[in-house]
C-alpha positions in Angstrom: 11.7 3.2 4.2 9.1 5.4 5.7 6.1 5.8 2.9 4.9 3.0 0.3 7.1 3.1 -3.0 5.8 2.2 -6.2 8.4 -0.5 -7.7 9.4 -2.3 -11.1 10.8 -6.0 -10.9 13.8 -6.6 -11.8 15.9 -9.8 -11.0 16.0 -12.1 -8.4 19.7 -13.6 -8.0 21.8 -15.3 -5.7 24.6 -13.9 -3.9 26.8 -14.3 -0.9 26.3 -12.1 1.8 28.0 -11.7 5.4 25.4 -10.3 8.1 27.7 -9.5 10.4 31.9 -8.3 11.1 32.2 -11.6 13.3 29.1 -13.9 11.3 30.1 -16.4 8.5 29.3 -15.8 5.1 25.6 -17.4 3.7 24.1 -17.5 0.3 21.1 -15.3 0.0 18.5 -13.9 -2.9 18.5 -10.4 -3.7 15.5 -8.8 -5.4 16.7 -5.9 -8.0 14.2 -3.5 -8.6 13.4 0.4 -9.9 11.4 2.9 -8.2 9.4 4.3 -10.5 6.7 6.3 -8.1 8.6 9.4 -9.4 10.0 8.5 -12.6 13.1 9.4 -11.9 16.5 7.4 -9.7 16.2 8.1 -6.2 17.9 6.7 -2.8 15.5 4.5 -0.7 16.4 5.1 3.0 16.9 1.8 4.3 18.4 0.0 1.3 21.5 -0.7 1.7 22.2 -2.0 -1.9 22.3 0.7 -5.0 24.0 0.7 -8.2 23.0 4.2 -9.2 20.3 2.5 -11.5 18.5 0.3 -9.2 17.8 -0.6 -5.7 18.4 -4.1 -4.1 16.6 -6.1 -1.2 17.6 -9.4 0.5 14.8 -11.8 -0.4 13.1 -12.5 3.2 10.8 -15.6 2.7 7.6 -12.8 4.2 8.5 -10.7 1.1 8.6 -13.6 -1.8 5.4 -14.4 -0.1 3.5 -11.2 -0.7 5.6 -10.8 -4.4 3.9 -14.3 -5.0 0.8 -13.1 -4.4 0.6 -9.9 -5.7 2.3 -11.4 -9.2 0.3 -14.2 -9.4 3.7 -16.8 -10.0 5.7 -18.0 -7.9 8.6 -18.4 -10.8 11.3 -15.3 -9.9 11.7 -15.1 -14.0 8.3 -14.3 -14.3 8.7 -11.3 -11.9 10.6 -9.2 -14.6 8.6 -6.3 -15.0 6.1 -6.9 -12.8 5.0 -3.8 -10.8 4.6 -4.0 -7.2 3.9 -1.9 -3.9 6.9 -2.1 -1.2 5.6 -0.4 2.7 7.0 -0.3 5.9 5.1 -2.7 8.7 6.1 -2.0 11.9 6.4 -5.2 14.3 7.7 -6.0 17.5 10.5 -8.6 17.4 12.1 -9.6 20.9 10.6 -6.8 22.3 11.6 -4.0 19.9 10.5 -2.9 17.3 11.2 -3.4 13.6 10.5 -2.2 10.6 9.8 -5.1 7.9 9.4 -4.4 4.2 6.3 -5.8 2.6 4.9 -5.9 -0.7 1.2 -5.6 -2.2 -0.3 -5.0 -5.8 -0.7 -1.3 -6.6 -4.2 -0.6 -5.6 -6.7 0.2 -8.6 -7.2 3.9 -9.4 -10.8 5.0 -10.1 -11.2 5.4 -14.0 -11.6 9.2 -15.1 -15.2 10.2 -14.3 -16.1 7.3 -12.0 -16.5 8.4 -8.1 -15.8 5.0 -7.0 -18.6 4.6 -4.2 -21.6 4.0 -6.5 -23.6 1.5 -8.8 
C-alpha cells in the first residue's frame, strides 16, 4: 500500500493462518473490507488476501485500535459498513524499516461554498 485508500467494513472473522513454510499454524482475525475510493474492484499492493470482491487484512491489535477509534465501538459486528481510511506508516522495526497499515476516519470535506479557513 503506497497512498491512503478509502475503505468499507466488512467482517471481522477468525481464521487459521500459517506465517511461515517452517512456523506452526495460529488462529488470527481477518478484517474483510471494499475499496471504494474508486468505485470500482481493484488490487491493493500489499494485500495478500482477495476474493475478486473484497480485500482482506490480518487484524494487528495497532489496527483494531485505530478501527475502534475511528468507529466509535469496539464490537467487530458494529463495524459492518462503517467507512474508514487505511495509510501506510512507515516505522523502523529492528532496524529496518516497515511499512504498517493504519486506519483513521475519512477527514471532513468542506461543504460546497464554504472556504474552510473562516468564521
Amino acid at each position: 500500500m503506497t497512498k491512503p485508500v478509502l475503505i468499507e467494513l466488512k467482517s471481522v472473522e477468525e481464521t487459521t493462518l500459517r506465517p511461515g513454510p517452517d512456523k506452526p499454524e495460529e488462529k488470527a482475525f481477518v478484517l474483510w473490507f471494499e475499496d471504494v475510493s474508486t468505485g470500482a474492484y481493484q488490487l491493493i499492493r500489499g494485500l495478500k488476501y482477495t476474493n475478486g470482491k473484497g480485500h482482506a487484512l490480518v487484524l494487528r491489535k495497532a489496527l483494531a485500535e485505530d478501527i475502534m477509534n475511528a468507529t466509535g465501538t469496539q464490537d467487530t459486528d458494529e463495524w459492518k459498513n462503517k467507512r474508514v481510511v487505511l495509510y501506510p506508516e512507515k516505522k523502523t522495526v529492528a532496524r529496518r524499516e516497515v511499512v504498517s497499515i493504519r486506519a483513521r476516519v475519512m477527514k471532513a470535506q468542506p461543504a460546497a461554498g464554504e472556504t474552510g479557513g473562516g468564521k
